[in-house]
C-alpha positions as CSV (number, residue, x, y, z in Angstrom):
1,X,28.1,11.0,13.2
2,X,28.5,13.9,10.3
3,X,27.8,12.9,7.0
4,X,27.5,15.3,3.8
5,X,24.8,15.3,1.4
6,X,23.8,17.3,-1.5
7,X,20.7,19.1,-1.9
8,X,19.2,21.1,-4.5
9,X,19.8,25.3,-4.0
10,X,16.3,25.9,-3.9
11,X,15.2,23.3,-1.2
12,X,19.0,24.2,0.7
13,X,17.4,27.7,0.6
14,X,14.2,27.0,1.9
15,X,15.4,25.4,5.0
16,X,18.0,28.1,5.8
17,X,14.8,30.4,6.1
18,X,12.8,27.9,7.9
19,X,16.1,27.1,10.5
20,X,16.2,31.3,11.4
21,X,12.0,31.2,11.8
22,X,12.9,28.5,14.4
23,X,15.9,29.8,15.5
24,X,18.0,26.9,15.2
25,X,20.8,25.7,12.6
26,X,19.7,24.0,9.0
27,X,21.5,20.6,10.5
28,X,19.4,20.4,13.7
29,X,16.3,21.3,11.6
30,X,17.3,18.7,9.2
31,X,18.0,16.0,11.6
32,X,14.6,16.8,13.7
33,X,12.7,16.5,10.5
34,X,13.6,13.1,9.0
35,X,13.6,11.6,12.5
36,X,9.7,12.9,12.1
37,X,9.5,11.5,9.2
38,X,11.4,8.4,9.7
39,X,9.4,7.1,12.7
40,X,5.7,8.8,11.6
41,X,6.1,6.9,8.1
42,X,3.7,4.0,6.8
43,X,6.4,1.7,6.5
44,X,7.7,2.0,10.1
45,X,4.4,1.6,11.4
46,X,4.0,-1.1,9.3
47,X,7.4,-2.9,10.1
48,X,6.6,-2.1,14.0
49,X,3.7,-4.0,13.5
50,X,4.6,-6.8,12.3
51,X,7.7,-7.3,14.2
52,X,5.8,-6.9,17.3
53,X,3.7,-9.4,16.1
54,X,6.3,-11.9,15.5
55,X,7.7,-11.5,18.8
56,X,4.6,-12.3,20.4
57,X,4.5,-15.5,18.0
58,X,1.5,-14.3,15.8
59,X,1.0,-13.9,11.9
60,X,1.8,-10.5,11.1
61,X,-0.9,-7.7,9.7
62,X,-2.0,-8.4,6.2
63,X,-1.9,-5.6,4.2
64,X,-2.8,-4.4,0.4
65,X,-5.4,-3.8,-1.8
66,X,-5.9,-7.2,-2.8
67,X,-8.7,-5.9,-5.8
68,X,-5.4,-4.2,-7.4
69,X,-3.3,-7.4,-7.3
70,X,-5.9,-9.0,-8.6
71,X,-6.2,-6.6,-11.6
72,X,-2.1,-6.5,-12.2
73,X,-2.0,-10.1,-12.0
74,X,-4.8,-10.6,-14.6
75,X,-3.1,-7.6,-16.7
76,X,0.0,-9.0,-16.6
77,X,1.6,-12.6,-19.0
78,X,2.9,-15.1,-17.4
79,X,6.5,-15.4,-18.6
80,X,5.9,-19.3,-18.0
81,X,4.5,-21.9,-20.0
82,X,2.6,-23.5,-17.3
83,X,2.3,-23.7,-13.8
84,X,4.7,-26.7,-13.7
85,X,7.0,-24.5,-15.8
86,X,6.9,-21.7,-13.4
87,X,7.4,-24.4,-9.8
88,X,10.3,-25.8,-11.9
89,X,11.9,-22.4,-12.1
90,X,11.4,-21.5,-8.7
91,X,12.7,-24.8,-7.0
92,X,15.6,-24.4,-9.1
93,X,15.7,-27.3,-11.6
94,X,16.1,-27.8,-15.3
């Protein structure tokens, strides 16, 4: 499948010179390097992970820096008045 995308000049430039170092065109430089990207990121690691771990019928990896949500959370006001205030919202009901 072709699909077109914009780019800025500058970056558009910089993989035309990079495609003729490597001898190849800008689309199959462009194609090899989000499929790098795509399946070396974090996040697909991550997502990997867990679905492998859900197949096999385990809990998934835990993962975050629990410290910072700690921090946010006591940073951060409730937009409830109360804890039975907040369950109400999230169950749905007046």
């Amino acid at each position: 499948m072709s699909q077109p995308i914009s780019i800025p000049d500058d970056l558009y430039r910089h993989l035309v010179e990079q495609a003729k170092r490597a001898r190849t065109s800008v689309e199959t430089l462009v194609a090899h390097l989000l499929e790098q990207g795509i399946s070396h990121s974090p996040d697909r690691e991550l997502l990997d992970q867990i679905t492998q771990a859900y197949a096999r019928g385990a809990m998934p990896p835990s993962v975050g820096n629990w410290d910072q949500v700690k921090a946010e959370l006591a940073a951060t006001a409730s937009p409830f008045e109360s804890l039975e205030a907040a369950m109400t919202y999230t169950r749905g009901r007046p």
